[in-house]
MOPAC internal coordinates of N, CA, C and O (Angstrom, degrees):
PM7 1SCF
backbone

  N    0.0000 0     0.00 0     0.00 0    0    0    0
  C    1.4505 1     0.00 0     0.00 0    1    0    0
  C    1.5334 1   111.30 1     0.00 0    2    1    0
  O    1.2310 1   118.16 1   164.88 1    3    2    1
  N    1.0888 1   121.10 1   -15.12 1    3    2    1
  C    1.6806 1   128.34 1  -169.94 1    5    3    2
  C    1.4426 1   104.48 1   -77.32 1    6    5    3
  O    1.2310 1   127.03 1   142.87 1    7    6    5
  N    1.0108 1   104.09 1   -37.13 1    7    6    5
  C    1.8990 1   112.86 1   167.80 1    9    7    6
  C    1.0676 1   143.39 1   -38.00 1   10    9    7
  O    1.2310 1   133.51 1   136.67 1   11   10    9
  N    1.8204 1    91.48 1   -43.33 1   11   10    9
  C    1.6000 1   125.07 1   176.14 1   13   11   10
  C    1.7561 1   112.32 1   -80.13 1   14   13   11
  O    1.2310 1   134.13 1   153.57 1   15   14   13
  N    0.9697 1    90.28 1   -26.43 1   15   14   13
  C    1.9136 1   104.56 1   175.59 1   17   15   14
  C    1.4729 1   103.69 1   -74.58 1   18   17   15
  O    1.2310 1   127.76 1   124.90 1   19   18   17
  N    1.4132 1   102.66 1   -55.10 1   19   18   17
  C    1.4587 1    92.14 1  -168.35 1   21   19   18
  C    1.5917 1   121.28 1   -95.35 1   22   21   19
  O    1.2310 1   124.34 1  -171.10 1   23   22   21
  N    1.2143 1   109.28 1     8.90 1   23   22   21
  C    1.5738 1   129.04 1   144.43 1   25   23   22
  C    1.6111 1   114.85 1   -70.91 1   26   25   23
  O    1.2310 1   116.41 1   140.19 1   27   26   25
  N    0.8367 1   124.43 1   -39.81 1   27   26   25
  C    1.7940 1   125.25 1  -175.34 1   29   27   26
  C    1.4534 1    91.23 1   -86.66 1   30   29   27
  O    1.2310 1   110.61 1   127.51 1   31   30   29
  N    1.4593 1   135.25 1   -52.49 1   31   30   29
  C    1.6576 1   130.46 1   175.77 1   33   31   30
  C    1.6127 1   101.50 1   -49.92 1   34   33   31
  O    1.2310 1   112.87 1   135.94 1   35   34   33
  N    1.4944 1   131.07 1   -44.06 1   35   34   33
  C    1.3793 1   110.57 1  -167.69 1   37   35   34
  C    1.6595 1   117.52 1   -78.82 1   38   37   35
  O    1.2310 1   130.70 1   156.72 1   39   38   37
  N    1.6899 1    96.97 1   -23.28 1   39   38   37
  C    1.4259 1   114.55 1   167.67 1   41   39   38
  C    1.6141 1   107.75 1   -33.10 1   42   41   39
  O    1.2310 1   133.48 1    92.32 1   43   42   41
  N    1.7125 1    91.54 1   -87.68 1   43   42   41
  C    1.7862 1   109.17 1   169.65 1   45   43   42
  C    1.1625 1   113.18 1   -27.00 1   46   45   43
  O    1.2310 1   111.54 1   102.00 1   47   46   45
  N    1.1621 1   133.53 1   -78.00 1   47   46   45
  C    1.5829 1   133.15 1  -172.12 1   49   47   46
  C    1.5859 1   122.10 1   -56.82 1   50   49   47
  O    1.2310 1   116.16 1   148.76 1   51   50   49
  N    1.6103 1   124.89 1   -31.24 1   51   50   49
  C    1.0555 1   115.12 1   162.59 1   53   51   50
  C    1.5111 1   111.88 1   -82.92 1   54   53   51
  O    1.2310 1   104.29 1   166.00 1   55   54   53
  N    0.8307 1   146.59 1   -14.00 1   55   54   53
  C    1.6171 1   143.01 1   131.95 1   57   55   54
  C    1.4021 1   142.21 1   -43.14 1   58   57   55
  O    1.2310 1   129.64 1   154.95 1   59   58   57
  N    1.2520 1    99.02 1   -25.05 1   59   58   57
  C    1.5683 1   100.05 1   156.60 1   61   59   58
  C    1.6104 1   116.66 1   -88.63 1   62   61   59
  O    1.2310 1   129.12 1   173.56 1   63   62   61
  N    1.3941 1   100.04 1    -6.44 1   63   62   61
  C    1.3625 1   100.31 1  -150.96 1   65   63   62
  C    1.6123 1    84.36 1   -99.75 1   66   65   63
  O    1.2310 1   118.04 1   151.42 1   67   66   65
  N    1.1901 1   121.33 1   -28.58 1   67   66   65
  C    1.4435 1   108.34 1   174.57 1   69   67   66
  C    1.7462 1   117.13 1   -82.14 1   70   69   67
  O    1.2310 1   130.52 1   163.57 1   71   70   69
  N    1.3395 1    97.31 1   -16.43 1   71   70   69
  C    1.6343 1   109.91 1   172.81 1   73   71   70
  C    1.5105 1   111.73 1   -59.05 1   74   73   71
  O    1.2310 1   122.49 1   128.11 1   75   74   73
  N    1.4448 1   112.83 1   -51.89 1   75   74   73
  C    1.1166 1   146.89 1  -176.94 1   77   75   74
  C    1.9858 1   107.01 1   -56.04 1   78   77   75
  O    1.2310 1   114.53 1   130.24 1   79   78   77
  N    0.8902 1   127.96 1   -49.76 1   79   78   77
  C    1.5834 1   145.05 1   156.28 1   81   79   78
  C    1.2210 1   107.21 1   -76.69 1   82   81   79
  O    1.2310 1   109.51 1  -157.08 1   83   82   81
  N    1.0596 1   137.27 1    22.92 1   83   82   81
  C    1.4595 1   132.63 1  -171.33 1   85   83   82
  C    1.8182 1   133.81 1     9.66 1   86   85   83
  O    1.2310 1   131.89 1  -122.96 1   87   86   85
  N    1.8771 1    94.65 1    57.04 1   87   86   85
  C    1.3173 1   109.65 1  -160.95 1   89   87   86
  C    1.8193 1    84.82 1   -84.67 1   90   89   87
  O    1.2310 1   133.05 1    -4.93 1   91   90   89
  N    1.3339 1    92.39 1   175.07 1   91   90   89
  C    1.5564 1    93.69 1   141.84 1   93   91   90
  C    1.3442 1   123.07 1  -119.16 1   94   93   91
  O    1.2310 1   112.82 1   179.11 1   95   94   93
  N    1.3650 1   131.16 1    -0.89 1   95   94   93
  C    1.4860 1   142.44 1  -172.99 1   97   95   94
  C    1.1859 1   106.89 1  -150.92 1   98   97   95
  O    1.2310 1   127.06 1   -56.02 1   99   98   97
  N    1.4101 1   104.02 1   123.98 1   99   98   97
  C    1.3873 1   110.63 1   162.51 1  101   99   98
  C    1.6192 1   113.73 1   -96.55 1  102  101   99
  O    1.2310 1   119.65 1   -45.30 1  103  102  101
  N    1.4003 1   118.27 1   134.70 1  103  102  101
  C    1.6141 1   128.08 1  -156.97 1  105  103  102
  C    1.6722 1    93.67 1  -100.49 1  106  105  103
  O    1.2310 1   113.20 1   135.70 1  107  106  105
  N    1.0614 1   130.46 1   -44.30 1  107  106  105
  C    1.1470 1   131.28 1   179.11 1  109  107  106
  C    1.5195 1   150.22 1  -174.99 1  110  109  107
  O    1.2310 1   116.30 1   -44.78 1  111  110  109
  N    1.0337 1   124.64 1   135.22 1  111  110  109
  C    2.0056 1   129.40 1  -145.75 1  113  111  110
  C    1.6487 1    87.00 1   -98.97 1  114  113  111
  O    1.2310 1   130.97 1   -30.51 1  115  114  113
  N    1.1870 1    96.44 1   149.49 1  115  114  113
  C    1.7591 1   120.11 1   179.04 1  117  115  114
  C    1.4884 1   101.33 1  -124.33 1  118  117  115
  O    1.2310 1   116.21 1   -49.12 1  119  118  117
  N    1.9161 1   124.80 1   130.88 1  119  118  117
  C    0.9796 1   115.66 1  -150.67 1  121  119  118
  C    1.5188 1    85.82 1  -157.66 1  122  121  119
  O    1.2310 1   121.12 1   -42.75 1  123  122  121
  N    1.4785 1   115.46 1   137.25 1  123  122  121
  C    1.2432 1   121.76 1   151.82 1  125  123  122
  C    1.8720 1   118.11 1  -116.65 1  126  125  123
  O    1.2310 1   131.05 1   -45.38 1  127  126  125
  N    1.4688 1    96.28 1   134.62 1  127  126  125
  C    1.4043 1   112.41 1  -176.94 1  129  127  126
  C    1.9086 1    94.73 1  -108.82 1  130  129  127
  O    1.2310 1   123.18 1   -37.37 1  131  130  129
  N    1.3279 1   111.52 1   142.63 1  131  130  129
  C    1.3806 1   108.67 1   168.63 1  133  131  130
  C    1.5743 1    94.86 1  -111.53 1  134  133  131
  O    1.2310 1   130.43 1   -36.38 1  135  134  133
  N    1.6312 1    97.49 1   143.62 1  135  134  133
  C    1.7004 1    97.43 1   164.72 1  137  135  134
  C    0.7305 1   143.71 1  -104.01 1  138  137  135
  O    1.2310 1   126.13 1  -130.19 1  139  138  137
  N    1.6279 1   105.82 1    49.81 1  139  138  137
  C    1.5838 1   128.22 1   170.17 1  141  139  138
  C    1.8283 1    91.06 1  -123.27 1  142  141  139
  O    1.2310 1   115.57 1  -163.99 1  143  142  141
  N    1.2133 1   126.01 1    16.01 1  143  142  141
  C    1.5541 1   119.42 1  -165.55 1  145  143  142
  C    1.4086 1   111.12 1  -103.92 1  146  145  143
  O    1.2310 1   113.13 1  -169.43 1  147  146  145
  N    1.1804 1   130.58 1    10.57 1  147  146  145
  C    1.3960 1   140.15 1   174.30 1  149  147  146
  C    1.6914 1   117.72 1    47.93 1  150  149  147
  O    1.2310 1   129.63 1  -155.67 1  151  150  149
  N    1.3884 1    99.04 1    24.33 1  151  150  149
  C    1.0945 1   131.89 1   152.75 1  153  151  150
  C    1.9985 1   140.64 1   -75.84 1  154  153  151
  O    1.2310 1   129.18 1   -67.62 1  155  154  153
  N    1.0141 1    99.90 1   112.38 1  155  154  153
  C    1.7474 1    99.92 1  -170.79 1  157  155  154
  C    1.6854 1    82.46 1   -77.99 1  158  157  155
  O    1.2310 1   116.27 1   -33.55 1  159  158  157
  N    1.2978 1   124.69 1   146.45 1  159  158  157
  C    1.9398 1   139.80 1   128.36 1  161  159  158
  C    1.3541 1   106.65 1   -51.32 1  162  161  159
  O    1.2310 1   126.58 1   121.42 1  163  162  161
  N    1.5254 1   104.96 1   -58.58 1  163  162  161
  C    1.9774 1   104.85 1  -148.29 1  165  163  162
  C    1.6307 1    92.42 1   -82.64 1  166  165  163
  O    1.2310 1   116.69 1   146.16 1  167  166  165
  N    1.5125 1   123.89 1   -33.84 1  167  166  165
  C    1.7200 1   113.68 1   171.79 1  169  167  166
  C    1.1217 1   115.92 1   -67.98 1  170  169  167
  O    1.2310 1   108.12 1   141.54 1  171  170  169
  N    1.5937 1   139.81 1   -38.46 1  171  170  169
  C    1.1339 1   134.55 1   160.70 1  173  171  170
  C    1.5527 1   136.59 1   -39.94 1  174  173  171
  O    1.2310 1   138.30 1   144.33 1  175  174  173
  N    1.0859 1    82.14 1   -35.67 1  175  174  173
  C    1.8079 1   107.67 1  -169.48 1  177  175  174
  C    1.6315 1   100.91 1   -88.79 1  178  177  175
  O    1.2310 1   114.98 1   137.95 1  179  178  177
  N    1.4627 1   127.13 1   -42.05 1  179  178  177
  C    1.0883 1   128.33 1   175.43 1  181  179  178
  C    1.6088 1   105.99 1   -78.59 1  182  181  179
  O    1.2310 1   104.58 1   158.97 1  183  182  181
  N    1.2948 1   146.08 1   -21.03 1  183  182  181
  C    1.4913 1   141.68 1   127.17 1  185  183  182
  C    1.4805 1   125.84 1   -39.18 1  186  185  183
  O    1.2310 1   121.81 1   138.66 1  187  186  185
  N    1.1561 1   114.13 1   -41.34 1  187  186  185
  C    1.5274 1   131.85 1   174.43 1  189  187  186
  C    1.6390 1    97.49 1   -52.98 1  190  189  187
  O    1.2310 1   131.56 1   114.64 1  191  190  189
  N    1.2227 1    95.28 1   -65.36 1  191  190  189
  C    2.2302 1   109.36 1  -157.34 1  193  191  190
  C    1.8618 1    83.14 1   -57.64 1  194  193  191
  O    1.2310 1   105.87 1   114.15 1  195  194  193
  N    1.1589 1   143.82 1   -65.85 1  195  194  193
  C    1.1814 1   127.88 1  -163.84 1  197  195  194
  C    1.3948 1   128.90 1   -92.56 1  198  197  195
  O    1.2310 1   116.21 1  -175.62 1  199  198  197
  N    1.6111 1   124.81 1     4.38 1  199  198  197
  C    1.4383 1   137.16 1   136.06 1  201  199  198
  C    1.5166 1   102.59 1   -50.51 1  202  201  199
  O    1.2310 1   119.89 1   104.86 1  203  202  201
  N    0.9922 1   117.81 1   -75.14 1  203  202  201
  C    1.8748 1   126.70 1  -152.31 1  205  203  202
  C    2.2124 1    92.89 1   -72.33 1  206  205  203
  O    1.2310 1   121.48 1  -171.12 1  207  206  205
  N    1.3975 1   114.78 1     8.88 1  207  206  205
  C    1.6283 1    97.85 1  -177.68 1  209  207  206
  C    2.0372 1    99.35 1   -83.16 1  210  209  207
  O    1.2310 1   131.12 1   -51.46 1  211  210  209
  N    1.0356 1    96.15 1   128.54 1  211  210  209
  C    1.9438 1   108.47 1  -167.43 1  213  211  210
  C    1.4542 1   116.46 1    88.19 1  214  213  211
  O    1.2310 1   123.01 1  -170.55 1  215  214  213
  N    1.2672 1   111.84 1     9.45 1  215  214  213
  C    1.8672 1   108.85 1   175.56 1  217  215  214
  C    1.7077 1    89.58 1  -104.14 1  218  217  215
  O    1.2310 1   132.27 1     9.65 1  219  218  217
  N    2.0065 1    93.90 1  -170.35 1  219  218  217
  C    1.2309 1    94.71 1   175.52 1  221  219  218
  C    1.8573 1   109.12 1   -81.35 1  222  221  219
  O    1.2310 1   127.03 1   176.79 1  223  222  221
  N    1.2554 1   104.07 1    -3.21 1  223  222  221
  C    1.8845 1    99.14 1   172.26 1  225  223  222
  C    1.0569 1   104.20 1   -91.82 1  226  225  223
  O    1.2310 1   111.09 1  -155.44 1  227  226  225
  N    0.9233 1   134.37 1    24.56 1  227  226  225
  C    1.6978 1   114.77 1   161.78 1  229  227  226
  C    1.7199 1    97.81 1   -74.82 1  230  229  227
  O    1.2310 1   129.27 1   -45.39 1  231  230  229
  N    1.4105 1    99.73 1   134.61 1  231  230  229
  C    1.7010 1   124.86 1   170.77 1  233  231  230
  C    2.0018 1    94.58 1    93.55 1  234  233  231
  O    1.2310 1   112.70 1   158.67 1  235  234  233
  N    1.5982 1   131.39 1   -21.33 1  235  234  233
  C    0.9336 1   124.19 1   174.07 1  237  235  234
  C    1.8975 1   122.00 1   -10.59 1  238  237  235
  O    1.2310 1   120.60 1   -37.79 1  239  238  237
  N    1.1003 1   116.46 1   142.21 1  239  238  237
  C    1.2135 1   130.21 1   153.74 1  241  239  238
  C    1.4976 1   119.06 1   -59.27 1  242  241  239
  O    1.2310 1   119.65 1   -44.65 1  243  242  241
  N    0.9830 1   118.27 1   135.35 1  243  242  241
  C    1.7153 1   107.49 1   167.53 1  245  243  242
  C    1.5458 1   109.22 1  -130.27 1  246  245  243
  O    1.2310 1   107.56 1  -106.06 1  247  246  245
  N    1.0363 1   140.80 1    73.94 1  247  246  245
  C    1.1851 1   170.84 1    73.14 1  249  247  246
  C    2.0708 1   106.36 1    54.54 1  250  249  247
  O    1.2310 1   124.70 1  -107.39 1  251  250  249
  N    1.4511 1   108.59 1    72.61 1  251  250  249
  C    0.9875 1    97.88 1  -176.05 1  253  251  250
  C    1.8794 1   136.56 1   -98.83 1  254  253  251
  O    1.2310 1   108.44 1   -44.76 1  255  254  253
  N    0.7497 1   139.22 1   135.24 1  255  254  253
  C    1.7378 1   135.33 1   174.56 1  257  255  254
  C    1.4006 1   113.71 1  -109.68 1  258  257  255
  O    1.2310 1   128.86 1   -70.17 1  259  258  257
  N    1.2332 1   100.53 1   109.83 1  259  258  257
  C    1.8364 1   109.77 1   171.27 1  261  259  258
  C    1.5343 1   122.61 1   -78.21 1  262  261  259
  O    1.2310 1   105.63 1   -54.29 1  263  262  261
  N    1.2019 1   144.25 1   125.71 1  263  262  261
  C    1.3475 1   117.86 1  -151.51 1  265  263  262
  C    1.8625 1    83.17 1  -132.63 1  266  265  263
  O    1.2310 1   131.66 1   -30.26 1  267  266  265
  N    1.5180 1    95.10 1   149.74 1  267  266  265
  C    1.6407 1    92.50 1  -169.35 1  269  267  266
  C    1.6930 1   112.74 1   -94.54 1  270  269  267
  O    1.2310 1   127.47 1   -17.95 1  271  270  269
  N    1.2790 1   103.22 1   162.05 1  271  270  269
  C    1.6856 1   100.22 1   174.62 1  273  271  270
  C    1.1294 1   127.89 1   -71.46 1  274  273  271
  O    1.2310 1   111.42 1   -25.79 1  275  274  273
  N    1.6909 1   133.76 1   154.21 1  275  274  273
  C    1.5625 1   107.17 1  -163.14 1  277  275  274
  C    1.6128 1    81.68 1  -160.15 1  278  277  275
  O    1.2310 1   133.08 1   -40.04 1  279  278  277
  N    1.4652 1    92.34 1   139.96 1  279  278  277
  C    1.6761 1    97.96 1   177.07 1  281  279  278
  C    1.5977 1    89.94 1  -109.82 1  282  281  279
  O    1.2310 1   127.88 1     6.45 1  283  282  281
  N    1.8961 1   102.44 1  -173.55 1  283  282  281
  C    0.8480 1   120.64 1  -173.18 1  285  283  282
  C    1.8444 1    96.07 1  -138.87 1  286  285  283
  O    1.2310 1   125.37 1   -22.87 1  287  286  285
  N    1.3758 1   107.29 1   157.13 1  287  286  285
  C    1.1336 1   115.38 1  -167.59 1  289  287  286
  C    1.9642 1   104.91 1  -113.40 1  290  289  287
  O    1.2310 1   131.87 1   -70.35 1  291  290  289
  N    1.1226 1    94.68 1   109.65 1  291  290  289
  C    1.6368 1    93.69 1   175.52 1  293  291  290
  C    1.8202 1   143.01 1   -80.18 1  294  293  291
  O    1.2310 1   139.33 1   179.02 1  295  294  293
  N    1.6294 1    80.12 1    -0.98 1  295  294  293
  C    1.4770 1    80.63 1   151.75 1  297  295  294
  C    1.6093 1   121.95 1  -120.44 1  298  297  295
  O    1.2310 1   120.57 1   168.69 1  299  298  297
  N    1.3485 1   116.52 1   -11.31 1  299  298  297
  C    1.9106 1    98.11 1   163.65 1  301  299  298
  C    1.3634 1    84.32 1  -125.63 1  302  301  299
  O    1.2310 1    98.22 1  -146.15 1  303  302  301
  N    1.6792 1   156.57 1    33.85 1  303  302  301
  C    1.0427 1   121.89 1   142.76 1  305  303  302
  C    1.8751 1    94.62 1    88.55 1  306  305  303
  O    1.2310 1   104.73 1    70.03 1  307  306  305
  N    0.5480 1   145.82 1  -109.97 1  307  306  305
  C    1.3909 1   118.91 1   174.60 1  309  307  306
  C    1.5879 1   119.91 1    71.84 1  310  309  307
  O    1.2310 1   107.71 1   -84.73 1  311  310  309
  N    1.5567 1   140.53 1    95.27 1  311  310  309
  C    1.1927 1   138.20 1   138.24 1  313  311  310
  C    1.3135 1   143.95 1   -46.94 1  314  313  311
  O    1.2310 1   107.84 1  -121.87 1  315  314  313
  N    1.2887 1   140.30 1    58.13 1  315  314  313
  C    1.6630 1   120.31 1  -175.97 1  317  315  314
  C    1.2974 1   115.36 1  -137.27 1  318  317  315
  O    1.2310 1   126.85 1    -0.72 1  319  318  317
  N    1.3083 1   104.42 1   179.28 1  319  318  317
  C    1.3598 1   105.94 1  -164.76 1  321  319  318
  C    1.4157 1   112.91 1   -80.56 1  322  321  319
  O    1.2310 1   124.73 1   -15.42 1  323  322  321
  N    1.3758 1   108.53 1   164.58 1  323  322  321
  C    1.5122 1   121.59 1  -178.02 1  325  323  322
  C    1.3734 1   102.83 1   -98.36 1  326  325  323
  O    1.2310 1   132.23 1   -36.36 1  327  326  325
  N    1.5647 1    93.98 1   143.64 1  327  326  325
  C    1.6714 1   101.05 1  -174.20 1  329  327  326
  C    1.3727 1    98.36 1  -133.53 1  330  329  327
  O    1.2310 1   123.00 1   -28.81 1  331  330  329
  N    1.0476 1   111.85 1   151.19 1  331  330  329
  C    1.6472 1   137.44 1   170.52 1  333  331  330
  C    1.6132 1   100.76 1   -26.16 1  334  333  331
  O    1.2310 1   128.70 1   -84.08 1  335  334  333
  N    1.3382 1   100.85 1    95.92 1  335  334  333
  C    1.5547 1   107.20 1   155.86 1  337  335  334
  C    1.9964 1    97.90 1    77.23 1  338  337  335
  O    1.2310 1   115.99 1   177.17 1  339  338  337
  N    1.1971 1   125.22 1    -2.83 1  339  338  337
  C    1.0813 1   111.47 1  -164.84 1  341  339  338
  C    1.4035 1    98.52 1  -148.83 1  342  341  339
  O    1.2310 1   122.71 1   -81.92 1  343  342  341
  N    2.0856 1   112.42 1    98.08 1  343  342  341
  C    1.3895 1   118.86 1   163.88 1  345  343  342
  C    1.3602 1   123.32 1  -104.84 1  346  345  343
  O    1.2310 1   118.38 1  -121.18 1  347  346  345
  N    1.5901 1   120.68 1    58.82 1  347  346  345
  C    1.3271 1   125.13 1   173.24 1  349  347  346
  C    1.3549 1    99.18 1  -101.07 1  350  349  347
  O    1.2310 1   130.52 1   -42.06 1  351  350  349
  N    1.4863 1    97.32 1   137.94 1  351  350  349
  C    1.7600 1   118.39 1   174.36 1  353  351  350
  C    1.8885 1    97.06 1   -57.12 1  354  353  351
  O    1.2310 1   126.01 1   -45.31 1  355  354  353
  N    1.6065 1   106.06 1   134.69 1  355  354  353
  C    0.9499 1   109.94 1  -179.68 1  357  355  354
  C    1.1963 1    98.26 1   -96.85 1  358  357  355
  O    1.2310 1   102.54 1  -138.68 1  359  358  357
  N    1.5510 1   149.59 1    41.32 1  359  358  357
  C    1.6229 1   144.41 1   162.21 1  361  359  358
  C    1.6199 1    91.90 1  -106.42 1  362  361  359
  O    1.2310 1   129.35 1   127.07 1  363  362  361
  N    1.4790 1    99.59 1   -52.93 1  363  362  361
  C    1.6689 1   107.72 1  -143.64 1  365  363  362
  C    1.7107 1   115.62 1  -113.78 1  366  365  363
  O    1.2310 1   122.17 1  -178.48 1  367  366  365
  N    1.6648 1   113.45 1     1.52 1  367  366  365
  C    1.5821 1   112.22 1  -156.12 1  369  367  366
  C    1.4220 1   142.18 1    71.38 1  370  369  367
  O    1.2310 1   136.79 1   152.72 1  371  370  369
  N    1.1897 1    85.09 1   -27.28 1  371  370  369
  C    2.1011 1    83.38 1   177.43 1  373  371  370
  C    1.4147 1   108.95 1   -84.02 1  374  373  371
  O    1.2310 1   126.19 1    -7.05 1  375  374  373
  N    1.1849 1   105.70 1   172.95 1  375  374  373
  C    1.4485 1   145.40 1   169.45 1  377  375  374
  C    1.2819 1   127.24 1   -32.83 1  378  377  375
  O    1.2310 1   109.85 1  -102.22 1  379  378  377
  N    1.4094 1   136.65 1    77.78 1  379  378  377
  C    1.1731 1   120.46 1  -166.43 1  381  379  378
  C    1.8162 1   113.52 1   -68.74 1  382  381  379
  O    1.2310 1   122.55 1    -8.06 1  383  382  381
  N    1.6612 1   112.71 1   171.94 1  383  382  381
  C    1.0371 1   107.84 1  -178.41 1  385  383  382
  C    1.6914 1    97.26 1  -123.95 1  386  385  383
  O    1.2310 1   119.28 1   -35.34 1  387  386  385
  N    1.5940 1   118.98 1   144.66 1  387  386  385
  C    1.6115 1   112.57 1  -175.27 1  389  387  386
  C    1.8202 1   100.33 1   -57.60 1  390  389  387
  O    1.2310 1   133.68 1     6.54 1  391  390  389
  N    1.4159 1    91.15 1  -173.46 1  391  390  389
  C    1.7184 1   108.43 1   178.16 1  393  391  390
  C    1.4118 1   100.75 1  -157.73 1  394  393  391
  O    1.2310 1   111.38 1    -9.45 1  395  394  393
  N    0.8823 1   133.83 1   170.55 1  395  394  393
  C    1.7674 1   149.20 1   175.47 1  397  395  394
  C    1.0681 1   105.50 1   -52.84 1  398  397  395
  O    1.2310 1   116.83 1   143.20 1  399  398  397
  N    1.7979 1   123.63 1   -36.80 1  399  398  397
  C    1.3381 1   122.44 1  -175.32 1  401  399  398
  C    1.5674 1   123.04 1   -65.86 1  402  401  399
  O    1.2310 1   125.86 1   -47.32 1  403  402  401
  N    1.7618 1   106.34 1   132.68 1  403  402  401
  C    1.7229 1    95.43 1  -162.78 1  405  403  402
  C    1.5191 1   104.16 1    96.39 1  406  405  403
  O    1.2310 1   110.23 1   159.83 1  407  406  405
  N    1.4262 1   135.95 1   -20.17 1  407  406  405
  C    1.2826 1   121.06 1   172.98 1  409  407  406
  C    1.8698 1   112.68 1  -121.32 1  410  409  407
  O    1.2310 1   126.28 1  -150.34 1  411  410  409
  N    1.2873 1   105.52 1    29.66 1  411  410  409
  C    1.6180 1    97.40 1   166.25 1  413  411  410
  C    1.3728 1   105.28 1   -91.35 1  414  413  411
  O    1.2310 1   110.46 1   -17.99 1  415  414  413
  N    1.3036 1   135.54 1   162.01 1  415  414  413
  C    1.3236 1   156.71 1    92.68 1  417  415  414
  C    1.8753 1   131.03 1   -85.36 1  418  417  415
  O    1.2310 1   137.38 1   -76.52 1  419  418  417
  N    1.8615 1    83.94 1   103.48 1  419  418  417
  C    1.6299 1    82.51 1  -151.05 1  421  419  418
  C    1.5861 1    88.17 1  -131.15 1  422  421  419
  O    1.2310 1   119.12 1   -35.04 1  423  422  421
  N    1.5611 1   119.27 1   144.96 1  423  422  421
  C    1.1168 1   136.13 1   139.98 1  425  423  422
  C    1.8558 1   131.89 1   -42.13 1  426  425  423
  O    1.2310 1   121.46 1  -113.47 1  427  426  425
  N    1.2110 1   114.80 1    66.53 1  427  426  425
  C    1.8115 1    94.41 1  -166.98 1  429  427  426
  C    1.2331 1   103.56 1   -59.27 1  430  429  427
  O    1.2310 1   116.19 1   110.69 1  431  430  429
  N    1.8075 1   124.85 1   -69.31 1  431  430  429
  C    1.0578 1   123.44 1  -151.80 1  433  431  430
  C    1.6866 1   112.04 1  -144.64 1  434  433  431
  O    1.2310 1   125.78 1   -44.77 1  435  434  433
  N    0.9635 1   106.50 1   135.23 1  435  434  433
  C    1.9861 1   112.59 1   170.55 1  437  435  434
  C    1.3162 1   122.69 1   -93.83 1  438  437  435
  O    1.2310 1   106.81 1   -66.65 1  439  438  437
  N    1.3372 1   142.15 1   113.35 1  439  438  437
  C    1.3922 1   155.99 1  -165.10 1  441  439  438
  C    1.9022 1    87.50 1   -94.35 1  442  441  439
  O    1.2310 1   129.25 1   -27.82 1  443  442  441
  N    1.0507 1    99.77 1   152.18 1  443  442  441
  C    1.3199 1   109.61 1  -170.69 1  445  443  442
  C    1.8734 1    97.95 1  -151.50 1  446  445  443
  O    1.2310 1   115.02 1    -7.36 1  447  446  445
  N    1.6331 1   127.06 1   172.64 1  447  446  445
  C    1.1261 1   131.35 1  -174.51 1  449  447  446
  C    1.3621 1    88.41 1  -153.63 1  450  449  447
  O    1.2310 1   120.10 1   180.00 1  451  450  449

């Protein structure tokens, strides 16, 4: 159900945002989902297409970016990605720790006409 919320929130916001530029259509939303964010793309987007039917997004683009999960390594500091079942720092062996990365669901930007 969180999908549906934040499909009708991206609705709203790219609608003001074309209000705001004094478009009348917005052509298409730029979006990052992380896939650690317990977030669907294709349910969102299929909430999206029938929120935005009579706004200026109706027919919108949905324009998506998946962004990957990434720990951090606490003893040299270390960035990389998380892999299936396996968060050892690939420099040093230890333990990675999560980071934010992999958990946005974010609006970047609205294209408008």
């Amino acid at each position: 159900m969180h999908e549906y919320h934040k499909a009708v929130e991206w609705v709203n916001q790219a609608n003001e945002e074309a209000a705001k530029r004094g478009a009348e259509k917005v052509t298409a939303l730029n979006v990052i989902f992380g896939e650690s964010s317990d977030y669907s793309p294709e349910v969102v987007k299929g909430y999206f297409d029938e929120a935005a039917v009579g706004t200026a997004c109706e027919g919108a683009k949905f324009n998506i970016t998946v962004s990957r999960s990434m720990l951090k390594c606490p003893e040299c500091g270390n960035l990389f990605e998380k892999k299936l079942l396996d968060y050892r720092c690939p420099s040093c062996g230890a333990e990675g720790n999560p980071t934010e990365s992999g958990n946005e669901v974010e609006l970047t930007s609205v294209e408008v006409e």
